[in-house]
N, CA, C and O of each residue as an XYZ file, in Angstrom:
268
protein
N       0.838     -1.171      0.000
C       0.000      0.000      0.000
C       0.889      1.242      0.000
O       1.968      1.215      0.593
N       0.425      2.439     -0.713
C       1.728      3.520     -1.166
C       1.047      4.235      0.256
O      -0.052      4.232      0.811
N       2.452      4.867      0.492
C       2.190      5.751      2.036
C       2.457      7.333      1.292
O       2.999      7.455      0.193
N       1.994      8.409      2.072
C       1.785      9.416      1.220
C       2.692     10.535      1.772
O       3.205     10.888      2.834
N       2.621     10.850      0.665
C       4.281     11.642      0.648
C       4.332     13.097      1.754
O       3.447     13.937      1.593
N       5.091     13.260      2.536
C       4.664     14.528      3.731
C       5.835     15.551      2.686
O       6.884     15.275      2.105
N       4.930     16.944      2.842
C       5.400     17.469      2.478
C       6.606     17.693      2.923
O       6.985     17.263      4.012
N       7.588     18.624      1.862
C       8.883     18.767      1.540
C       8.533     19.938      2.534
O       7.377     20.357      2.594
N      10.085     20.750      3.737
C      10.545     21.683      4.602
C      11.257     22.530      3.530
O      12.176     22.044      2.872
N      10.869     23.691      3.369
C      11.745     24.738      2.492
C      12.953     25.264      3.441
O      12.480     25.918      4.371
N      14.184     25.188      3.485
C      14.539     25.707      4.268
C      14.881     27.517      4.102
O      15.315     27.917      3.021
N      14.739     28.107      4.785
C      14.846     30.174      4.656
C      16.114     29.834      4.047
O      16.976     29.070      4.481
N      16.102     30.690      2.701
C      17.165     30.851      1.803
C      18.439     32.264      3.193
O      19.624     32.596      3.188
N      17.385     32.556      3.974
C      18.477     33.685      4.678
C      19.315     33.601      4.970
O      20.395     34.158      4.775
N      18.676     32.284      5.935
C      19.807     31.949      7.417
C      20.211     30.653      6.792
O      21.144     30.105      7.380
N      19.679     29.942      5.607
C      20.183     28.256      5.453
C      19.794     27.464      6.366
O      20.270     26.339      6.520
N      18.699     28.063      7.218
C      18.182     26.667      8.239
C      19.044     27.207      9.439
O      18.821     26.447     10.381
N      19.970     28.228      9.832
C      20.367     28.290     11.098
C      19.633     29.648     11.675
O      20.182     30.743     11.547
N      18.826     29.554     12.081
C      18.104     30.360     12.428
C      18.223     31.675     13.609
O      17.927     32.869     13.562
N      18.724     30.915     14.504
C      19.217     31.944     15.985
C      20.835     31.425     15.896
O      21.116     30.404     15.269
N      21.761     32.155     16.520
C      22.821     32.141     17.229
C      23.213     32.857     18.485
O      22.375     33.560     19.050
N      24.554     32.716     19.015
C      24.300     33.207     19.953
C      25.562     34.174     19.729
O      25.804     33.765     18.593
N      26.374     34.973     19.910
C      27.068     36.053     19.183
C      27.877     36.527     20.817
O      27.328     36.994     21.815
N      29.053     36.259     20.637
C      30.017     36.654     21.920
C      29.680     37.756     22.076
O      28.869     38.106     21.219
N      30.058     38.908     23.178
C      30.431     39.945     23.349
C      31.388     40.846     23.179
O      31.606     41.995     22.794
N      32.114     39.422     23.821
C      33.654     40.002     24.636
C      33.812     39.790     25.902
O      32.889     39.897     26.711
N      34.810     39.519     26.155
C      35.075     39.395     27.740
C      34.342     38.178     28.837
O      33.737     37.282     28.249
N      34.360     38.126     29.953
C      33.446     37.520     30.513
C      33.058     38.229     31.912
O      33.894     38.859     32.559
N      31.717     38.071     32.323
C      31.552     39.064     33.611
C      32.028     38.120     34.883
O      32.685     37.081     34.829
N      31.427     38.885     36.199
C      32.151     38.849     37.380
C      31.984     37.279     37.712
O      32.515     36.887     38.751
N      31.381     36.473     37.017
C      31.031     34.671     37.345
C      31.915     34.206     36.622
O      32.710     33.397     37.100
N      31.991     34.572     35.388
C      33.343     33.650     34.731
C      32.515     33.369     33.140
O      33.064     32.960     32.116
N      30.930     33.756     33.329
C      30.520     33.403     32.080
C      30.262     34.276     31.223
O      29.976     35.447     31.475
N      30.372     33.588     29.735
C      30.694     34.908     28.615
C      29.340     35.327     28.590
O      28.420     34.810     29.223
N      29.257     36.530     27.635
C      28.461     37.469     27.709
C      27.956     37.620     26.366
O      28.518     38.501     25.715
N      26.838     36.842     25.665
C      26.418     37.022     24.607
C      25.367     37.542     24.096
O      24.670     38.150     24.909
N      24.933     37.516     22.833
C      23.516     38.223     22.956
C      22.719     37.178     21.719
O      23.410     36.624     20.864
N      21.446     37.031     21.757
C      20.622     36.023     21.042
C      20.552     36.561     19.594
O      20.113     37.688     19.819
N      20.652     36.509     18.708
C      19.898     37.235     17.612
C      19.136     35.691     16.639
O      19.473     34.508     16.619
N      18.183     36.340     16.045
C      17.115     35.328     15.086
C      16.638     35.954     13.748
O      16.095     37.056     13.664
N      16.914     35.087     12.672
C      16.697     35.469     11.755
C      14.766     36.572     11.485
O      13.576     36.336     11.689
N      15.609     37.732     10.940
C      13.767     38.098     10.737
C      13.059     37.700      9.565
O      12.070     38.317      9.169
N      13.508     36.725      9.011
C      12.799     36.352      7.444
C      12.038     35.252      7.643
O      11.210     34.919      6.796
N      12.231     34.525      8.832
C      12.130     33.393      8.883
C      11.027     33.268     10.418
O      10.259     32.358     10.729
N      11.391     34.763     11.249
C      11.015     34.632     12.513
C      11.212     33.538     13.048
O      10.275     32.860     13.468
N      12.993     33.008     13.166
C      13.905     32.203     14.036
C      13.275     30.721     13.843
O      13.475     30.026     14.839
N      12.803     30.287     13.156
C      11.638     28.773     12.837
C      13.189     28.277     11.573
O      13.491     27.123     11.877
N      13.941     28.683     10.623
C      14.685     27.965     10.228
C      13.998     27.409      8.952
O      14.574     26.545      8.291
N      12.723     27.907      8.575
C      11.900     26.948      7.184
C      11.252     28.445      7.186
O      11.298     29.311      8.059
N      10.654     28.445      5.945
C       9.670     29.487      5.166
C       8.612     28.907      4.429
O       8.918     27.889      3.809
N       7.524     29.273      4.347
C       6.125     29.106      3.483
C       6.302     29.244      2.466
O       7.005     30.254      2.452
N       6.139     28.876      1.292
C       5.872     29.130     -0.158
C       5.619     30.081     -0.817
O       5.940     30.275     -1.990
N       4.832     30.966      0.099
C       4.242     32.407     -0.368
C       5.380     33.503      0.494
O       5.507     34.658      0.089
N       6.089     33.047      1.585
C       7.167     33.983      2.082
C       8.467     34.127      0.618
O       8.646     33.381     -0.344
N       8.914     34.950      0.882
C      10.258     35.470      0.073
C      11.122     36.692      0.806
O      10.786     37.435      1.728
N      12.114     36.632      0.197
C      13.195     37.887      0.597
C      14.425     37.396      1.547
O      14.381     36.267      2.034
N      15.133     37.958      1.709
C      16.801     38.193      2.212
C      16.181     38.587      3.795
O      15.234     39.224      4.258
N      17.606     37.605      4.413
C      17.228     37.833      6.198
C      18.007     38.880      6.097
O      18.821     39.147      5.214
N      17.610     39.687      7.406
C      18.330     40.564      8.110
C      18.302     39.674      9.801
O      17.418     38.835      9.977
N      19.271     39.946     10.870
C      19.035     39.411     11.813
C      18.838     41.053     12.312
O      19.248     42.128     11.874
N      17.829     40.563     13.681
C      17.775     41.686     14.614
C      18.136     41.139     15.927
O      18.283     39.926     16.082
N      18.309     42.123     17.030
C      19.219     41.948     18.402
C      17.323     40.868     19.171
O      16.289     41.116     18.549
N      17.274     40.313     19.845
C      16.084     39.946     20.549
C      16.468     39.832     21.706
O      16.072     40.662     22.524
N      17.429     38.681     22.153
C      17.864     39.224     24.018
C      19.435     39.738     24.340
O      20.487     39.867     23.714
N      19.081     39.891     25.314
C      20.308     40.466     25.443
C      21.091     39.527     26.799
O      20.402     39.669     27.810
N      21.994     38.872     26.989
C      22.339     38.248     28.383
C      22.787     39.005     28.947
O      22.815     40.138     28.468
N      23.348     38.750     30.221
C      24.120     39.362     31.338
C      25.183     39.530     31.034
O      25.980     40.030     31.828
């Protein structure tokens, strides 16, 4: 019996499927741990796949910020 085919994952031409990272600072604070900040693709709104009807070039924006 044929099993039915699940659709195909587009992956965001932006990020290539890597969606968030986490981006050093510099340095490390008074605990010993580094100090980075989150950013996520905005083309994709950090999910790593796009809809069929989405298009366009990521930009990343800042979203958290750590200690």
């Amino acid at each position: 019996m044929a099993q039915p085919t699940p659709a195909r994952v587009q992956i965001c031409p932006g990020c290539d499927g890597f969606a968030s990272a986490e981006v050093t600072r510099g340095g490390r604070d008074h605990r010993g741990h580094l100090r980075t900040v989150t950013v996520h693709c905005t083309a994709c709104q950090g999910t790593g796949t796009r809809s069929v009807r989405s298009a366009g070039y990521a930009t990343f924006t800042l979203v958290s910020v750590g200690r």
